[in-house]
Structures are given as C-alpha cells and as structure tokens.
N, C-alpha and C positions, 0 to 999 in steps of 0.2 A: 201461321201455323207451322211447326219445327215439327222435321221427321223424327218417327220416334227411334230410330237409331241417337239420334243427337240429348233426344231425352234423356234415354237411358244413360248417355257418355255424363251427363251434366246432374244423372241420380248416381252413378257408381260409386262413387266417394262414402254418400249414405247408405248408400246397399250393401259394401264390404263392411265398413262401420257393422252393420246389424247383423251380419253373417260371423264376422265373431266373436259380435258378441252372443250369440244364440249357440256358437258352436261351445265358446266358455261356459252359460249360463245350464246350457245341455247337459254338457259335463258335473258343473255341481248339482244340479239337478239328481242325476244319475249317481252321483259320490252320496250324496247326504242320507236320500231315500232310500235307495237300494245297498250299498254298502254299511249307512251307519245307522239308521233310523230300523230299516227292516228285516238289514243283514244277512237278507236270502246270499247274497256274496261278498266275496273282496276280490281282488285284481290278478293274486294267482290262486284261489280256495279250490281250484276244481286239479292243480296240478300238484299244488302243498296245504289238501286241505288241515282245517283249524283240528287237530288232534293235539297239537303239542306246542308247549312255549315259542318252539322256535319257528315254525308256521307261522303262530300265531303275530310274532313280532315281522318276519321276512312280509307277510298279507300288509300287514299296518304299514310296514317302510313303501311298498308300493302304493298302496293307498294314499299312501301323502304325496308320491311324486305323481299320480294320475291326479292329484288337488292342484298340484304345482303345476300342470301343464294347462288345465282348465284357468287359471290364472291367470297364465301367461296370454290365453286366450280373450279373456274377458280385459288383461290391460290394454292388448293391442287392439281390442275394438273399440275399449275408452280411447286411447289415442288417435285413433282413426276417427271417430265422432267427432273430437273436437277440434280435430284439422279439419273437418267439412265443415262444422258450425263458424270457421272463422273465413269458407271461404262463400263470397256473394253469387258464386254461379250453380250452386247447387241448391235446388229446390226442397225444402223440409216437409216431409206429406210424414205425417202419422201412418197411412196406410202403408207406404215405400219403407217405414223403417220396422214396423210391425211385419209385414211381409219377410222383409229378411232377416229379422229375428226367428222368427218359424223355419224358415229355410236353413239357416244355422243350426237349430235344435236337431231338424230333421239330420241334418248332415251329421252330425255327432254320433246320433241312434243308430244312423244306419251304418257309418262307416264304424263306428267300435263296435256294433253288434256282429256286421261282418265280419272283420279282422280278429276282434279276441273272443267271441262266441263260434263264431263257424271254423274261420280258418287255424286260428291260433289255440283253441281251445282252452284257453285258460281258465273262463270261469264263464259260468251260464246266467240269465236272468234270475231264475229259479231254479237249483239242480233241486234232481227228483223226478216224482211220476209229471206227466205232461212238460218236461226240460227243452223239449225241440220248438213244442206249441208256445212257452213262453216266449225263446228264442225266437222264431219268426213271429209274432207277436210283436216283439220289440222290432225288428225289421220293419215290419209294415206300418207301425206307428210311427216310426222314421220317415219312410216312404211318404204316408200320408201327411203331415207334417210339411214338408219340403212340396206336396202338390197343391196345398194350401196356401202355404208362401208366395208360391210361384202365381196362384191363381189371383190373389191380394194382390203380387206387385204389377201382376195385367190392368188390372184393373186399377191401378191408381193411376197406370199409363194414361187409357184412356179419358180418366177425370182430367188429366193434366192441361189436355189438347184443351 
C-alpha cells in the first residue's frame, strides 16, 4: 500500500493535464455561450458598451484575444496529457482526470468572475436588473465546480489504494 502523498506525486502529471484543460475549456465555454450565442456580454461591454462601430469592433478584438488565451490553455493541457500518456508511472483513472477537468472549469469561473466582474469591472454575467445576483451566481458555480472536482479526485484517491 503507497501513501497517498506518493499517489497524488505519481497523479499530478494527469491532474495538471485536466486542470487546463478545464480552465481552457471553461473559458470557451464562457466565450461561446455567454459572449456569442447569448450575448448578455463581451470582454469590455460594461466599460465600452456596444453603442457604436467602434465599441462594437474594440468588444470583438478582445473577444478574440480572451478566445486566444482559452487556447493557449486547452494546448498546454493537450500537451500536458500527452506527456503523461507516454509516461508508465502515472496512473489513468477517469475519475482523477474528470475531477480536474471540474476543478479547472471551477478555476476559470471563479478567478475571471472575480477579476473582471468584481474587481476589474469590465463586464458583468448579465448587466441589468438582478447584475450582482448573476455575478455571485457565477462565483459560486465556480466555487461549487472546483468542490466537486476536488471531492471526485478524493475519492478516486481512495479507489486507488
């Protein structure tokens, strides 16, 4: 029986792998739905909202680089995957890579809800009536997300033993 310190040393490889890619996939998630599909916002609407051409085009050029950074995200988690999958001391559990997929997604929500919803103010989930409720909303679905994660990779701990 290996301590689960040693477990976890010989899952991290697949754990960062999923983390981000969940922080990547969070992000398009976040771009497609809410920016392009539903269009409640874009990336600065709350500080140059869509009134005029040049808004409207300044919103879109962010928009594409908050696509590019979600990218960047989801490559280095694909690269990160497949340096695990070629190495024999990391164990491949479904649940350990599901788990920090969630916890990646969580991390995305919560750290861009914080930073460009509360602190940076740029643009809201939903502006309008109930704006703050959305806001925390998206917080805590983050939150929970990442205690889900976290509760899945406990438990795939213990399967392991």
């Amino acid at each position: 029986m290996e301590a689960k310190s040693e477990t976890l040393n010989r899952r991290a490889p697949l754990i960062t792998a999923g983390i981000f890619l969940g922080v990547g996939l969070g992000g398009f998630i976040d771009g497609i739905l809410l920016h392009q599909i539903l269009q409640w916002h874009h990336m600065l609407s709350n500080i140059r909202p869509l009134n005029n051409t040049a808004n409207i085009d300044l919103n879109m050029v962010w928009d594409g680089l908050f696509h590019t950074l979600d990218w960047v995200f989801t490559v280095v988690g694909l690269v990160l995957l497949w340096r695990a999958g070629g190495r024999e001391d990391v164990p491949w559990s479904s649940q350990t890579f599901i788990g920090s997929i969630l916890i990646g997604t969580g991390l995305f929500d919560f750290v861009e809800g914080l930073i460009d919803h509360q602190i940076l103010g740029i643009h809201h989930v939903k502006p309008g009536p109930n704006e703050l409720a959305w806001d925390l909303g998206f917080l805590a679905f983050g939150a929970l997300l990442i205690v889900i994660g976290w509760i899945i990779l406990k438990k795939s701990t213990v399967i392991s033993h």
